[in-house]
N, C-alpha and C positions, 0 to 999 in steps of 0.2 A: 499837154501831158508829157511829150517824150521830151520837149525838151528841160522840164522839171526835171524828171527822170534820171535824165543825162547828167545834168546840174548835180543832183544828188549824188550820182556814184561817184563823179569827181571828185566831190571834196568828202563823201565816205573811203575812195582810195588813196585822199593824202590824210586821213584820219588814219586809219588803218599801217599805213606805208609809217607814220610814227609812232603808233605804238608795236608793232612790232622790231621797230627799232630798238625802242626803250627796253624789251626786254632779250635784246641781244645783250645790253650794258652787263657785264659780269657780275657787277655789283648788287642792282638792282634787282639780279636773276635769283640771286641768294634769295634775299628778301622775299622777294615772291614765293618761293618756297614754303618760307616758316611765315605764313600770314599771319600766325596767331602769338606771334612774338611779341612782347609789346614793341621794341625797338623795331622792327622788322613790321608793325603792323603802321606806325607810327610813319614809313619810306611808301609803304603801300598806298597810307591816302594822299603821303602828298603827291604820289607818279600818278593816280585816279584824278586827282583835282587837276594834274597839270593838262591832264588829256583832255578833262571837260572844259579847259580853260580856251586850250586850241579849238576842241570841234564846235565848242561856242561860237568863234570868229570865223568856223570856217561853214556854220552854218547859212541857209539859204534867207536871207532877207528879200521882200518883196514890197515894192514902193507903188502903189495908184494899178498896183496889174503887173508889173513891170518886177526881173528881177534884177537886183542887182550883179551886177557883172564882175567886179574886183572881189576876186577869190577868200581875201581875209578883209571883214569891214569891224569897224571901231564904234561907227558914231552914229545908228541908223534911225531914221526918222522915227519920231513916238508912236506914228499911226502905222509902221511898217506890222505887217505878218512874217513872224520867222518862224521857220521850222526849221527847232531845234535839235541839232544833233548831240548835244554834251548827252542826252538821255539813253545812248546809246553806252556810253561809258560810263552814266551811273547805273544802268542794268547790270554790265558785265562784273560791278565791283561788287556788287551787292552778290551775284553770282557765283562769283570768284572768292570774295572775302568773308560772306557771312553777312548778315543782317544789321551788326555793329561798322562795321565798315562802311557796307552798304549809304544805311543810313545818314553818317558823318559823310561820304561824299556827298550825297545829295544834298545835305544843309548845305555845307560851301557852294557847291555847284550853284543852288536858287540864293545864295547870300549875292555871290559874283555877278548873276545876271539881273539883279536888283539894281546893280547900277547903272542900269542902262534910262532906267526909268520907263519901259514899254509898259503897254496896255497890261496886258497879262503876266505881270508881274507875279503877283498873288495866284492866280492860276498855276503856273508855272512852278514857283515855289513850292506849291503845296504837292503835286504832281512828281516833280522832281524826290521829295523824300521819301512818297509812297511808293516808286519806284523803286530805290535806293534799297528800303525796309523789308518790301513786297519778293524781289528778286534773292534775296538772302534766302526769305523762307520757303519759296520756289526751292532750289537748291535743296533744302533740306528735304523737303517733299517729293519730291519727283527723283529724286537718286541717291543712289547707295555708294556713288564712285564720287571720285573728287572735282566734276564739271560734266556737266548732261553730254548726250550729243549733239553734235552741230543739227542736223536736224529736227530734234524737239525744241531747240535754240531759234530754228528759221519762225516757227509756230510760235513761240513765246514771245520772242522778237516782236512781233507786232503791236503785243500790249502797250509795251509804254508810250507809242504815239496813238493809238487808240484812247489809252487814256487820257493822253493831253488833248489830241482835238475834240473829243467829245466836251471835255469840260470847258475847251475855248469856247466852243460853239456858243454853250447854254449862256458863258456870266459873260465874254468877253464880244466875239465878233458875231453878231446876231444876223446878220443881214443875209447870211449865207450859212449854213453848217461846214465847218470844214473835213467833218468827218465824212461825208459822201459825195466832197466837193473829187469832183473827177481829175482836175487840173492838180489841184492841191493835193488833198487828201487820200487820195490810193495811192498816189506813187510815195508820198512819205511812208504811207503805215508799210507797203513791200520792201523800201528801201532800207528802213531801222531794221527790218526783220531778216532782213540781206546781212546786212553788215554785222548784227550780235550773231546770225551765225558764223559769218566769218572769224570774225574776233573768237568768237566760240574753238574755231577749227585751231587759231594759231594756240591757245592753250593747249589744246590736246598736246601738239607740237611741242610746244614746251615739256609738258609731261614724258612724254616719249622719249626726251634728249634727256630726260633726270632717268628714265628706267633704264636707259643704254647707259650712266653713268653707273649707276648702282649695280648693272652686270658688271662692265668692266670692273669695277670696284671692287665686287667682291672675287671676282678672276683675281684680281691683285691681292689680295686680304689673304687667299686662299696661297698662292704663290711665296708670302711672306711668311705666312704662318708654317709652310712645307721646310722653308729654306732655315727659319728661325727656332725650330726645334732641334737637329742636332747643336746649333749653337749654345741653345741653354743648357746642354749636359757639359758642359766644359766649367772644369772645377777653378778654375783664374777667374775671378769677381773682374781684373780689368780687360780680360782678353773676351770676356761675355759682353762688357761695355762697348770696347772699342767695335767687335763684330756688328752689332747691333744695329750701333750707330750708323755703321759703315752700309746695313742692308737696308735699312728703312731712307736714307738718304738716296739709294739708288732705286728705289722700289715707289717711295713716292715724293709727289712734286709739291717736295718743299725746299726754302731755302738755304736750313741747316739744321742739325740734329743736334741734342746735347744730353745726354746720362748723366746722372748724377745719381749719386751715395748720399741720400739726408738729397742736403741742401749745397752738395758741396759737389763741382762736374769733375768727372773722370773720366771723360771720352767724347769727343763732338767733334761733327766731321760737317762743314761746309759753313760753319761759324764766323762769322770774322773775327779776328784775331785784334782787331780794335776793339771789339763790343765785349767777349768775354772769353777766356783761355782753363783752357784745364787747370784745374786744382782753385779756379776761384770759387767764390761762392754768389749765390744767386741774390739779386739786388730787390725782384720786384715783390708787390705786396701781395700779387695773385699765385707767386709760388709757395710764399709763407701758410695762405691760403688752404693751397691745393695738399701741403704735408699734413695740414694742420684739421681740414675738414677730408681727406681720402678722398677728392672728388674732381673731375675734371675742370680744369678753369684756362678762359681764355684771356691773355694779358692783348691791351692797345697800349700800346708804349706814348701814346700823343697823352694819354690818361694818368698814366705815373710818373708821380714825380721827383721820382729820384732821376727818372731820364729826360723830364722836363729841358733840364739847359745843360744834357749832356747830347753828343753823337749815336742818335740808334739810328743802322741802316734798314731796320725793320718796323714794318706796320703793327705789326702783331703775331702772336703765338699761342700756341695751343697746348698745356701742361698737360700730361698723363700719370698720374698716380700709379705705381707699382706697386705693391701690397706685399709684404716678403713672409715670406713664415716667421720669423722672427719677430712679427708684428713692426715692425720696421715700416718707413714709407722711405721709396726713391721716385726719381721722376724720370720722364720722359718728354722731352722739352722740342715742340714743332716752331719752328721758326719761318713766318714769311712777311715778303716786300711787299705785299700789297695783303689789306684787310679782306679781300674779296676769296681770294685762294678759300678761307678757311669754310668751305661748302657746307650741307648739312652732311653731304655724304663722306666724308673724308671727317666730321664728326663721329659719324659711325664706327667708321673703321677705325680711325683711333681708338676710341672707346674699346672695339673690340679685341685690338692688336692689347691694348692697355691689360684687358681681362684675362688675354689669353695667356701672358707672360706673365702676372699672378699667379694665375692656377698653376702654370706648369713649372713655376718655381716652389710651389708646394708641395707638385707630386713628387716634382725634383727631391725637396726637402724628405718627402714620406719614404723614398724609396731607398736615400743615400741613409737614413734610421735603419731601415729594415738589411739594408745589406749589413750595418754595423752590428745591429743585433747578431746576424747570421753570422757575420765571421767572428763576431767573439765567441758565441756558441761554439762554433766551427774548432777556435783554436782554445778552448777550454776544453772539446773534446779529444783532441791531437795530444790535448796533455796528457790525458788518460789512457794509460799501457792498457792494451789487452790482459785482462787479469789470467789468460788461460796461456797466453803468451808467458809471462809472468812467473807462472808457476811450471809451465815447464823448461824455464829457461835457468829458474832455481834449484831447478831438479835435476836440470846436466850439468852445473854447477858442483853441486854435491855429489854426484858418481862420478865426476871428475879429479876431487881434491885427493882418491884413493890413486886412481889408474895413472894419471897425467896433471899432476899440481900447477906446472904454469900454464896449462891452458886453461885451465879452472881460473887461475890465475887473470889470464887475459878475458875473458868471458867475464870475469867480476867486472874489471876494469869498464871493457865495453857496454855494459848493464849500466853501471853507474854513468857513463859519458851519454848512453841515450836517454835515461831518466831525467840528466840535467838537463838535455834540450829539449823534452819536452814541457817541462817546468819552465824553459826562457822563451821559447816562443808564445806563451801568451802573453807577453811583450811588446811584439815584434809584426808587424803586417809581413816584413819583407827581412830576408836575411841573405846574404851572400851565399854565392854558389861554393865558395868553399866548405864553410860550414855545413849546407848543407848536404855535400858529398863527404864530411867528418860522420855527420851522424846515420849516412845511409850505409858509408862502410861498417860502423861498430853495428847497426843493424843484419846487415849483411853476414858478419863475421861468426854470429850470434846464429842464424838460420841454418847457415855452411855446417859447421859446430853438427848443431841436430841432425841435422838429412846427410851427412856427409857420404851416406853411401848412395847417394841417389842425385844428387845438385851442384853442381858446381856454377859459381856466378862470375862473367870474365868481364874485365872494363877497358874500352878502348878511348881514351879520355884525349883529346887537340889541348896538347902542347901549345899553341899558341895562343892560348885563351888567358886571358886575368881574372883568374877563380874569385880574386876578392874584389873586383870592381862590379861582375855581371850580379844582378839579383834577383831572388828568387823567391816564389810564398814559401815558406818554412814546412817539411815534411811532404814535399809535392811527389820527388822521385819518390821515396819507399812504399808510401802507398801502392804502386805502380808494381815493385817487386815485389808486394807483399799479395798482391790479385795472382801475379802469375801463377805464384807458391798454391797459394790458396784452390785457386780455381782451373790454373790451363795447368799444373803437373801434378794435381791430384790424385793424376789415376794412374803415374807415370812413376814406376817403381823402380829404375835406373834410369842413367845417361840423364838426368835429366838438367838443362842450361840455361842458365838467360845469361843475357848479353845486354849490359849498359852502354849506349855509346854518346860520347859529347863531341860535338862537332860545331867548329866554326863556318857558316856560310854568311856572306857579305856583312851586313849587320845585324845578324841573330845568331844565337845560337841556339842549334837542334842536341836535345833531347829524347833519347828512342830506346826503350827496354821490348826486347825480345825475347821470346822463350821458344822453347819446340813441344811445347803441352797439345791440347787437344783444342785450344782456339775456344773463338767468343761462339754465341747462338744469336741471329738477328736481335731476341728478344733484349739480350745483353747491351748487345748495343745499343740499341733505342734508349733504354732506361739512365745510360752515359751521360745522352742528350737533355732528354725530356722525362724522364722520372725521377723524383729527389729519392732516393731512401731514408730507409726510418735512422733517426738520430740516436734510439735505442739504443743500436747493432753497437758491437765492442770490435767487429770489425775493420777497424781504420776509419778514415775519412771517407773512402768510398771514390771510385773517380768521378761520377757526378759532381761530389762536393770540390776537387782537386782541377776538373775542368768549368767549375762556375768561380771558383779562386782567381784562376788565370785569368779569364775572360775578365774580370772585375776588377783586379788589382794589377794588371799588365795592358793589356790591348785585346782585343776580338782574333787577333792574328796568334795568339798565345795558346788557341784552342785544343782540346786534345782530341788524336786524330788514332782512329783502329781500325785495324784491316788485319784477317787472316791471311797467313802465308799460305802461296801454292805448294809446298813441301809441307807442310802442316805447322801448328804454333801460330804464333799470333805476333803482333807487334804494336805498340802501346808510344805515339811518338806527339812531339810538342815545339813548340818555341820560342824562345823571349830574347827580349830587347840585348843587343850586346852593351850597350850604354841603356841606363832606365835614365829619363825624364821624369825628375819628382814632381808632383805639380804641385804647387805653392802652399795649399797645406791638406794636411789629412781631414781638417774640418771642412764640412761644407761651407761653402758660402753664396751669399745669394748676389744678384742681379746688379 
């Protein structure tokens, strides 16, 4: 008995020691994965056949009492007893695979050892499928997870030479039952039951190294998705390509990236420059495909034959569909050396990287709408004078033209020059800072005018500046001077001051209106930030609307910045680009 025994875990240890080879093969690891692939179910039986093919030869033959002693036999006498191990590999397929699978090994498996011509042929065959079929719906039966545990596996284990030697017993070797043969028969039925649970445990194994893949995986997903969202606010359709390309190339472990517009690449970073180059167009029939149906598709370049009897340094790639608001389709194009790379998991994440730059090119889309809406609102209401402005601006006009004619005079003039800028800025996103220090003066001149016995407004303006190169959202300052008036020297019945000052620091220029009024209330300021006001008000613009301008149409750095003075009054300050950077166009564009 022991040294059966012995016998048996040897050559279940080089059973064992090769299939867990097998699914080190990266290849074949894939495959294992998607059992239910047809291509991929199709690599499964033939790696199962191949295993019953070995534990066959590597099975225990037994000649007059005697076993045989040479590790793998070929040709063993007809009247030999074996105990077979392939049964071991068509349980765990059956197992493993499903009852379709199952089943198909165990035909080949009892096909195979049909030609051996032994006694128990027919036994065996029959045995073998039952197996095969029986294990599959095991599987389904007994667990909810995708492989039992090694343990319920030791217990199960035992069936399938239970049920071969019971049935040897009865049709084939009569002189003896091998099922309660002591020498024989226990140590096979504990041995098979050893070894599926082993084989059972390295599965687990295998699982474990997919669920540490799919963490890391998604660590990554998550890492790319963090890094690739500022990128997609960036209004250059090729500086969003090129970034892209550049982040998912170093993010993951693929061979080259390539973006494309339609059908046509405009950015790829690790490509070879023999295979395909920016500005060409895409050759295979799985891209046409993937535009054409919006749906992932995986190009084998040994498969297409437009690269048949051309140079491809690649096995295969992985297309990703972009969806654009435009209803548009661009791609995203994985490139790798070997077929095996392209995992289920890195499936996933494709997929998911593919959706997210969709969506977020439509919030993109939804939100660069809404800010349009808003600023034409914005500046169709800029256009609109205060009508109380208006009328009493008309009314120191006319007790003018009696007391003092030219400055009635002047005060037409300036009336008319702020009317027409408010008529041309809805036009205009952005107008020069000259202009619009033209139209805050004749504003300016106009207020002075009124309040002259109570305001005086002084400007301290850097000379070094180029008033017509720097630009600016149109009606940004007055608003600014027209709060002070309004609200911080309201209650200020003399002396009362503001002060504009323009100032060049390195590359910006600041912006600062200060008065010596009675200053903001926190509530004030909060509402700057975070409360829109009502679009009603005849007001102005409001500095909420004048600090979500800036922010939108300059930089985050362009914000506007309030603080009261420790002498009392307030100060109202900002700053924009001393060169602006246009960005390629005022339309959005996508991905």
């Amino acid at each position: 008995m022991s040294e059966v025994l012995f016998v048996l875990f040897e050559r279940i240890g080089l059973l064992l020691m090769f299939a867990y080879l097998i699914t080190r093969i990266p290849h074949l690891k894939t495959f294992l994965y998607r059992k239910y692939h047809p291509q991929s179910q199709t690599v499964f039986i033939i790696v199962f056949f191949f295993l019953s093919i070995i534990s066959t030869h590597l099975s225990i033959a037994i000649v007059d009492g005697e076993i045989l002693k040479q590790i793998l036999w070929f040709k063993p006498d007809k009247e030999s007893i074996v105990l077979n191990l392939s049964l071991i590999v068509v349980f765990i397929a059956g197992l493993w695979g499903g009852v379709l699978n199952g089943g198909i090994v165990g035909f080949f498996n009892a096909t195979y050892y049909s030609f051996f011509g032994l006694e128990d042929i027919l036994v065996f065959g029959i045995t073998s499928m039952i197996v095969g079929i029986g294990s599959g719906f095991l599987n389904k039966c007994l667990s909810t997870r995708r492989m039992i545990k090694p343990i319920y596996a030791l217990f199960l284990g035992f069936i399938p030479s239970i049920v071969y030697l019971t049935a040897a017993s009865f049709f084939v070797f009569d002189e003896e039952p091998l099922l309660t043969n002591v020498t024989l028969g226990i140590p096979y039925i504990f041995a098979t039951g050893a070894a599926i649970s082993i084989f059972v445990s390295i599965i687990h194994i295998i699982y474990k190294e997919e669920g540490h893949e799919i963490i890391i995986a998604t660590n990554q997903a998550f890492h790319i998705s963090e890094e690739a969202l500022p990128i997609l606010k960036y209004d250059s359709r090729q500086k969003i390509s090129e970034s892209i390309a550049d982040l998912l190339y170093k993010k993951l472990d693929v061979s080259g990236v390539a973006v494309t517009k339609q059908d046509k690449i405009i950015a790829m970073k690790g490509v070879s420059r023999h295979f395909y180059q920016v500005g060409d167009t895409l050759k295979s029939q799985k891209a046409k495909e993937a535009l054409r149906t919006r749906k992932m598709q995986t190009v084998y370049y040994k498969h297409e034959p437009v690269w048949k009897n051309h140079y491809c340094p690649y096995e295969a790639a992985l297309i990703i569909p972009i969806i654009e608001p435009n209803d548009t389709v661009s791609l995203i194009k994985f490139y790798f050396r070997k077929e095996s790379q392209i995992s289920p998991v890195f499936r996933v994440i494709a997929q998911g990287i593919g959706q997210l730059f969709s969506n977020q090119l439509k919030l993109k889309a939804t939100e660069k709408l809404r800010e349009q809406i808003w600023d034409a609102e914005l500046r169709s209401l800029q256009a609109q004078i205060n009508p109380h402005f208006l009328f009493n601006t008309l009314h120191l006009i006319a007790s003018l033209f009696r007391s003092d004619p030219i400055k009635a005079r002047t005060l037409t003039i300036k009336l008319a020059k702020l009317m027409r800028f408010n008529l041309d800025i809805t036009e205009n996103k952005l107008i020069t800072l000259e202009d619009e220090l033209a139209n805050l003066k004749a504003y300016n001149t106009i207020v002075e005018t009124r309040f002259s016995n109570r305001l005086k407004i002084h400007y301290h303006l850097d000379r070094s500046i180029d008033y017509v190169s720097v630009m600016i959202p149109p009606s940004t300052i007055q608003p600014l001077v027209e709060n002070a008036i309004q609200h911080g020297l309201k209650q200020v019945t003399e002396n009362g001051e503001i002060e504009i000052r323009i100032e060049r620091k390195n590359d910006r220029v600041f912006i600062s209106v200060t008065d010596n009024g009675t200053g903001f209330d926190e509530m004030a300021i909060k509402q700057i930030y975070y409360k829109q006001p009502s679009k009603k008000q005849y007001s102005g613009v409001g500095l909420y609307n004048v600090n979500h301008r800036l922010i939108n149409l300059l930089d985050k750095h362009a914000k506007l910045h309030v603080e009261n003075l420790p002498e009392g009054g307030s100060k109202v300050y900002f700053s924009i680009p001393l060169k602006y950077q246009a960005n390629e166009s005022d339309v959005y564009e996508n991905i």
